[in-house]
C-alpha angles and dihedrals in degrees: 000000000000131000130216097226078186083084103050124098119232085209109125119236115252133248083023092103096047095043097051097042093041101042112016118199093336145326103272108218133259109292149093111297147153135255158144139252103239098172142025104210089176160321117222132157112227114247116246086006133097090233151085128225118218122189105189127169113224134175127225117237126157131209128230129199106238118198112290092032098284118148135218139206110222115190110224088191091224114133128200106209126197100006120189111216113171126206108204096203081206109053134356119302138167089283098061090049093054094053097055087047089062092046098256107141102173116079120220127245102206140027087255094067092041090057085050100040088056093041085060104056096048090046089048092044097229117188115236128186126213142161113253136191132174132257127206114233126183106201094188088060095049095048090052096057089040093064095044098056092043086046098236146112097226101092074206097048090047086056087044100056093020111112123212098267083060089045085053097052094043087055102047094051102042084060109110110160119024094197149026086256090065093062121094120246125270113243092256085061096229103088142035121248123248100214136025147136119268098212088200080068104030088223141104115268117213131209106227112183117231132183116236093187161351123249137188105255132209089233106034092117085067111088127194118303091006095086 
C-alpha cells in the first residue's frame, strides 16, 4: 500500500506536546523513589516573603541491587515537570531537604548559593530520593479559564498573554483530585486509574505525579553514571 504523503498534513496533533512533556511514558505510582533533577526552570525570591520559590523538572529512576552488591540506575521514563520546591530563609522547608538528600550539608546564606547549590547537583547528577503521589489535572478546564481571563478564543494565545495571577486561578481550578486516593479504581481493583472523565465536568481528568517531599536516601552519596 502506498500512501500520498501530498495529502497529510504536517500539523501537529494537538495535546501531544503537552502529554509527553508533561507526563512522559506514564504517571509511577505513589511511593519512595529515586531521580534526578533534569532542568532548572528558575530561581526567584517571593516578593514581601522570607522565601524563594524554585520550579525544577526531574525524572524518576529507581536503583536495584544486582548480585555482588553492584548497583544499577534504571530509567522509569516518568517526568515530573514544573515542580514547585520552596526555601523559608526563617525555618526548614522542601528546599533544605533536598539539599541533604543530595548530600549537601552546608546551608546557603543567600539566593545566589542556593541557585548554585542547585545547579550543582543537576550538573553532578546527583541522585535524590522523594515520596511522591498523583494529582488529578483537567487541562480543558484550565484552558478555558485561562481565555476568559486573557479575553480570547486561542486556549495559546491565553497562556501566552495570562499573568500569574491568571495562572493561579486556572490552576487552582483545573485541580480535580489532590491525591492518589481521589482517583477512581482500575478494573482489576488494585490499582487507580490515570486517566479518566469526571461526568460532573463532562472532561477528561489527568494524573499528573508530584513530589510531596524530599528524604534522605541510602544512596544518595551515588551521582549519575558512577553507580
Amino acid at each position: 500500500m502506498i500512501i500520498d504523503v501530498s495529502k497529510l498534513s504536517s500539523e501537529p496533533i494537538e495535546g501531544l506536546d503537552e502529554l509527553f512533556l508533561s507526563y512522559g511514558r506514564g504517571p509511577v505510582p505513589p511511593g519512595t523513589y529515586h531521580g534526578f533533577i533534569t532542568e532548572i526552570l528558575e530561581v526567584r525570591p517571593i516578593p514581601g516573603c522570607p522565601s524563594t520559590l524554585l520550579k525544577l523538572d526531574f525524572v524518576v529512576s529507581d536503583i536495584v541491587d544486582l548480585k555482588f552488591g553492584s548497583l544499577e540506575e534504571v530509567n522509569l521514563g516518568c517526568a515530573i515537570r514544573w515542580q514547585k520546591v520552596y526555601k523559608n530563609w526563617r525555618k526548614p522547608s522542601m528546599a533544605d531537604n533536598l539539599l541533604r538528600s543530595a548530600g549537601i550539608r552546608t546551608q546557603p546564606h543567600s539566593n545566589r548559593e542556593l541557585e548554585e547549590m542547585i545547579v550543582q547537583i543537576k550538573e553532578k547528577g546527583k541522585l535524590l530520593t522523594f515520596e511522591v503521589d498523583w494529582e488529578g489535572i483537567c487541562c480543558a478546564l484550565r484552558d478555558q479559564r485561562l481565555m476568559e481571563l486573557t479575553g480570547t478564543s486561542d486556549s495559546d494565545e491565553a497562556k501566552g498573554q495570562a499573568s500569574r495571577e491568571d495562572w493561579k486561578q486556572a490552576n487552582r481550578i483545573s485541580l480535580r483530585a489532590r491525591s492518589y486516593h481521589k482517583f477512581p479504581d482500575a478494573p482489576d481493583g488494585k490499582s487507580k486509574l490515570d486517566r479518566y472523565f469526571d461526568k460532573s465536568i463532562g472532561e477528561e481528568v489527568i494524573a499528573r505525579v508530584k513530589i510531596r517531599r524530599f528524604v534522605r536516601g541510602g544512596i544518595g552519596r551515588y551521582m549519575r553514571g558512577h553507580l
